[in-house]
C-alpha positions in Angstrom: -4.0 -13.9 14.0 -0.6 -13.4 13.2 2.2 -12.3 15.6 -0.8 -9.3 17.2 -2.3 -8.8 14.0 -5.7 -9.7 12.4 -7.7 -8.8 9.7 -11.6 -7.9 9.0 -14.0 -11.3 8.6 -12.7 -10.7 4.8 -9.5 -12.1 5.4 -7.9 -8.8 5.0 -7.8 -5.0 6.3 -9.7 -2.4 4.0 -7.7 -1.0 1.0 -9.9 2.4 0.2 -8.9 4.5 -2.6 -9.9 7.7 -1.8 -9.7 11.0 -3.4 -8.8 9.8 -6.8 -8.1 13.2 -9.3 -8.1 11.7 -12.9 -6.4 14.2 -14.9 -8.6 13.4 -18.1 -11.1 16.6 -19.0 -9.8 17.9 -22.4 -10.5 21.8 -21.2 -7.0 20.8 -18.5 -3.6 21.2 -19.7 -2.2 17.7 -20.5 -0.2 16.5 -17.7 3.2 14.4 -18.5 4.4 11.7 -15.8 6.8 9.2 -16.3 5.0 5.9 -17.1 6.5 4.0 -13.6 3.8 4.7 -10.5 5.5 7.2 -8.1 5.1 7.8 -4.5 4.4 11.5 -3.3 3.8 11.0 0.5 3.1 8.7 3.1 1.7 8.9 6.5 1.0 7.3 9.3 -1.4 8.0 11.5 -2.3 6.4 14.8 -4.8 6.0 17.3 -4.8 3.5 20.3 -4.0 0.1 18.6 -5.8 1.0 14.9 -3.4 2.4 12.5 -3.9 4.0 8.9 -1.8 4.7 6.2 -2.3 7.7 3.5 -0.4 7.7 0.8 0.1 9.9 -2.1 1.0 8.4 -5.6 1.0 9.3 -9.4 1.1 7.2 -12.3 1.6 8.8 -16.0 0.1 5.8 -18.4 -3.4 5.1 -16.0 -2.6 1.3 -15.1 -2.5 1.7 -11.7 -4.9 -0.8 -10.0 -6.2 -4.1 -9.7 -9.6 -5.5 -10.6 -11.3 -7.8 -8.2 -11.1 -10.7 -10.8 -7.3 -10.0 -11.3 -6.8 -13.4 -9.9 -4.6 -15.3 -12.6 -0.9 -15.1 -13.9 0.9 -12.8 -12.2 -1.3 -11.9 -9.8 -2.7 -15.5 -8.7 -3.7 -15.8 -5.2 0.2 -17.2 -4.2 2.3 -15.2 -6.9 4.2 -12.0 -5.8 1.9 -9.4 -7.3 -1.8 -10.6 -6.2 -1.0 -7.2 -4.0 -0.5 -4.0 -5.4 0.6 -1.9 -2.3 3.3 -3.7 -0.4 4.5 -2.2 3.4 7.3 -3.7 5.2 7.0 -3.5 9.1 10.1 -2.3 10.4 11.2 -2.0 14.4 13.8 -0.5 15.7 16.3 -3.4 17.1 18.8 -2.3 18.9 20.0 1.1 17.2 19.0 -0.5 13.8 15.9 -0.9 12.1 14.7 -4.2 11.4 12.6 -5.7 8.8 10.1 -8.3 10.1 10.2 -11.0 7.7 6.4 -12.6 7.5 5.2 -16.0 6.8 2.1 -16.8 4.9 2.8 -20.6 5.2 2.9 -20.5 9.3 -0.3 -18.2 9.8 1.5 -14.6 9.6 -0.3 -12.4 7.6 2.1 -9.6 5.7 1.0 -5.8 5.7 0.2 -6.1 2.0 -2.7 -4.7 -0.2 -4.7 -4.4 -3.0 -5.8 -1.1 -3.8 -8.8 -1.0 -7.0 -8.5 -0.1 -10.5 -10.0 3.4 -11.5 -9.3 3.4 -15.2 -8.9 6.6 -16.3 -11.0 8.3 -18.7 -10.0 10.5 -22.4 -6.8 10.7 -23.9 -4.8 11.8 -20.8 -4.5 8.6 -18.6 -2.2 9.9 -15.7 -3.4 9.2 -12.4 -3.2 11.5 -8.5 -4.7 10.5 -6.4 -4.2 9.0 -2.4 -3.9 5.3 -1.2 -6.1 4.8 2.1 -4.7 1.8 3.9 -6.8 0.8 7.3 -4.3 -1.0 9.8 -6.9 -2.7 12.1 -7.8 -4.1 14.3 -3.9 -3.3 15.1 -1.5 -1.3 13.1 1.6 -3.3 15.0 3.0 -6.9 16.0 3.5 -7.8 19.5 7.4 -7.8 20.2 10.1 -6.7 22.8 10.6 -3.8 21.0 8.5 -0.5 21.1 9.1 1.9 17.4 8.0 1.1 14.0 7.7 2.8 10.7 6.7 1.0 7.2 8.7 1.0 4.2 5.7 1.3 1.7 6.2 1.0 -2.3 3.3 0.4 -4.8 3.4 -2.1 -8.8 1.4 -1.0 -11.6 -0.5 -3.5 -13.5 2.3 -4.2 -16.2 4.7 -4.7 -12.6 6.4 -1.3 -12.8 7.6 -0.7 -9.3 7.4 3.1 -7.4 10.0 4.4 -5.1 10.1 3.2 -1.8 8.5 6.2 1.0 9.3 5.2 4.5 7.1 6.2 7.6 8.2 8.8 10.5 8.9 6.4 13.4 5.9 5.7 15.7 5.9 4.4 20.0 3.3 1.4 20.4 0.7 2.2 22.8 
């Protein structure tokens, strides 16, 4: 439990990719990306205390993703890229927004990810494709204060970081 948020008995919400277009048939016109992942739109989508996040992304060289055994070197269990999607809870404090800094080491358990690698196939390796991101069994940490958004941003595998999309604000229930 961690401030009003748990996880599934794995330790950890669902990461689903979903809806994955690899851009890789030879008969389709080759598609040019920059090489860095990029975020293309992010929602956030609510419904009593679950929460889930959908968010668009491309990636021009394919290395988008990690593999379940992508446990060493850079992304060891306690190194700052075992996660792949990373969402910072925000409330509004006040007038301003707020980042809620969490702490592994005391029990609190940070909105952070890994979504799977789907390597792409043939010569064109960019990736489209949409980020699924279950928030339960609640999408939001108990506090005084009653609006959040997440500040969402995604690394490739050779730690290439995307934009950073923020959430529309959202009321607790």
């Amino acid at each position: 439990m961690c401030n009003g948020f748990s996880s599934k008995s794995s330790g950890r919400p669902t990461v689903v990719m979903a809806a994955l277009l690899l851009l890789a048939s030879g008969c389709e016109t080759p598609v040019s990306l920059p090489p860095e992942p990029n975020l293309t739109s992010i929602e956030l989508l609510t419904a009593g205390e679950t929460g889930t996040l959908i968010i668009g992304f491309e990636d021009g060289d394919g290395n988008f993703g990690l593999e379940q055994a992508d446990t060493t070197d850079v992304f060891c269990p306690l190194c700052p890229f075992h996660h792949n999607v990373f969402c910072e809870y925000q409330e509004l404090r006040d007038g301003e927004w707020t980042t809620i800094e969490l702490n592994p080491e005391i029990g609190e358990v940070p909105f952070y990810y890994r979504a799977p690698l789907i390597a792409p196939t043939g010569q064109n390796k960019a990736q489209r494709g949409t980020i699924t991101v279950d928030l339960e069994p609640r999408y939001y940490l108990s506090s005084a204060w009653d609006t959040l958004r997440f500040a969402v941003h995604i690394v490739d595998r050779t730690l290439q970081s995307s934009d950073t999309l923020i959430t529309a604000s959202v009321t607790k229930p």
